[in-house]
BAROSE-146209 format. One line per 8 residues: number of its first residue (from 1); their letters; for each residue z, y, x of C-alpha. Coordinates in steps of 0.001 Angstrom, whole numbers, plus 524288, in hexadecimal, padded with zeros to 5 digits. Layout:
BEGIN
NUM) A) Z:Y:X  ...;
# end
This chain:
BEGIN
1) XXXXXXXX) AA70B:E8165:10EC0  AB430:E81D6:11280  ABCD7:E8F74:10FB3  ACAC8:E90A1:115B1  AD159:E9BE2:10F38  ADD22:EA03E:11929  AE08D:EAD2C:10E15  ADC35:EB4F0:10349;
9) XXXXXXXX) AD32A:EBFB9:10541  AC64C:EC5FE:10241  ABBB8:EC0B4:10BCC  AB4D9:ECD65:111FC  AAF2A:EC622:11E5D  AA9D6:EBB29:121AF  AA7DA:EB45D:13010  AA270:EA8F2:133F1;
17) XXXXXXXX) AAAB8:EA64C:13FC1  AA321:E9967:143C8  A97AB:E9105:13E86  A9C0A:E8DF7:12F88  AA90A:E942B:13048  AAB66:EA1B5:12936  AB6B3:EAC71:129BC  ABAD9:EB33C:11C65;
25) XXXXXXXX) AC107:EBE66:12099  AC776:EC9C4:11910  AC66C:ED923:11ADF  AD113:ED72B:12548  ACA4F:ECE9C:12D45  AD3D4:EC349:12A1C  ACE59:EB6BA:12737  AD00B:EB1BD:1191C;
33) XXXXXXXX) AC9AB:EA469:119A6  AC118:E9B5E:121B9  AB34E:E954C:11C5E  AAE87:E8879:12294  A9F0F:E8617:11F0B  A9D59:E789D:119DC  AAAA7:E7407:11EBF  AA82C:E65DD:118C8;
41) XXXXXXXX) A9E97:E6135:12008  AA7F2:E645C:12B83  AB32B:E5DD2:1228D  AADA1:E52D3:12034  AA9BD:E4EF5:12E78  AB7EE:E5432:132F4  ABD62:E4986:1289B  AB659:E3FFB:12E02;
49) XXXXXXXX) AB768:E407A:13A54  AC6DB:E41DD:138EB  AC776:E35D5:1303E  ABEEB:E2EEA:13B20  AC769:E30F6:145F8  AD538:E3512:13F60  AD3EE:E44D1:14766  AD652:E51CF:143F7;
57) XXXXXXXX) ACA11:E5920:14217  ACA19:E679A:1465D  AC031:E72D3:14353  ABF0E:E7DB3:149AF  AB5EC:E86B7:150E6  AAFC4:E8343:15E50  AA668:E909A:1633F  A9D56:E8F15:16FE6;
65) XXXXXXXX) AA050:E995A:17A9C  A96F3:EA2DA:17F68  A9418:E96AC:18B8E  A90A7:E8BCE:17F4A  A9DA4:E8620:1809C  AA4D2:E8073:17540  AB1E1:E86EA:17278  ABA5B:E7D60:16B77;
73) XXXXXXXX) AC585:E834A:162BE  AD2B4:E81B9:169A5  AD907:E781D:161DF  ACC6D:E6E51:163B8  ACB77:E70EF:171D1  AD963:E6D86:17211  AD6EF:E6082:16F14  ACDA9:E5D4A:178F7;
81) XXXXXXXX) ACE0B:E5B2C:1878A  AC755:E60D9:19286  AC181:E5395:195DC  ABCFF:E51F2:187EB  AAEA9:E4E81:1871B  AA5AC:E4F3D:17C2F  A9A53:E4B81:1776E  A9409:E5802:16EDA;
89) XXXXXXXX) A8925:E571C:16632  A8091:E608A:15BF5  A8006:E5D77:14DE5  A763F:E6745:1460E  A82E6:E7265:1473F  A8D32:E69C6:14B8C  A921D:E6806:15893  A9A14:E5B0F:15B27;
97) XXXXXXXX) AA390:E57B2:1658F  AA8DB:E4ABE:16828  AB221:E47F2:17283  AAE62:E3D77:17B0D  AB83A:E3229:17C72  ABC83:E324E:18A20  ABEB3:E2477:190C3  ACA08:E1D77:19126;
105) XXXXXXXX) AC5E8:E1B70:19FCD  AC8CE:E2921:1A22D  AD7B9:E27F9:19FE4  AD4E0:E1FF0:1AB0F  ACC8C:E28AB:1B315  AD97D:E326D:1B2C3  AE3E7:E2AAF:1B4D4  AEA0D:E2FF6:1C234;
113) XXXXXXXX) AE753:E28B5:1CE23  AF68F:E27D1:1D135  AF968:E2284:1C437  AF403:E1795:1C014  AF209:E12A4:1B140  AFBC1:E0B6F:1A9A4  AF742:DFDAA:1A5E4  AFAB6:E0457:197B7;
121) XXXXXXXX) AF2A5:E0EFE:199CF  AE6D4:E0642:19E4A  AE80D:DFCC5:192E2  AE802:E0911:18A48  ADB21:E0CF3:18D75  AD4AD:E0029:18D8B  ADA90:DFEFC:17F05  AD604:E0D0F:17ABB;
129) XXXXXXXX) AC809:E07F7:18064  AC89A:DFC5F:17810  ACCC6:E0126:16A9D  AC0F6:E0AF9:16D71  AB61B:E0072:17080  ABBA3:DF8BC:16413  ABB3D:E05B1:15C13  AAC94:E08E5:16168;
137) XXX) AAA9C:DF997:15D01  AAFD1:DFC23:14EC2  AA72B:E0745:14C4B;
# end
């Protein structure tokens, strides 16, 4: 468990405000600390995965609307693209998202009509595609 005390105060409520995440609260109402249900397991994986691939990892709270759509908290949805694609799967209570790689051949795909690539540009992308067959090879 992980407790985040944000001031001193007598706990007189409690809420859990999502799956594994509880509200102290005082007799005002005001919120005196934050409790995170077996926060290192999701630690340790968040470690991980930001050693493995040298990113920021964010938590926060996704909810599904009334029409089974996934909200995403602003500052994650920020981050992504309307032409994002992912690939979602179930794990016991987990739910994973991982964003598809989009193709190199798509920078392609939207280069205007009336302006056509650099030789630069070109060579770009058929190095990017390279280092990532040689970096699919390593693995």
């Amino acid at each position: 468990m992980l407790y985040i005390q944000l001031m001193d105060g007598v706990s007189t409520e409690s809420e859990e405000v999502a799956p594994y995440v509880v509200l102290d609260r005082d007799a005002d109402s005001r919120v005196l600390g934050i409790e995170i249900e077996d926060a290192s397991q999701y630690m340790k994986s968040s470690k991980q995965e930001t050693h493995k691939n040298q990113e920021s990892v964010m938590f926060n709270i996704a909810t599904i609307t009334p029409n089974k759509m996934v909200q995403l908290p602003g500052e994650i949805a920020a981050r992504l693209l309307p032409t994002d694609r992912f690939i979602v799967w179930l794990e016991g209570d987990t739910l994973h998202l991982k964003r598809l790689a989009s193709s190199p051949l798509k920078q392609v795909e939207d280069a205007p009509d009336d302006e056509p690539m650099t030789l630069d540009e070109i060579n770009e992308i058929v190095h990017h595609v390279r280092r990532q067959s040689h970096h699919r090879s390593v693995e």
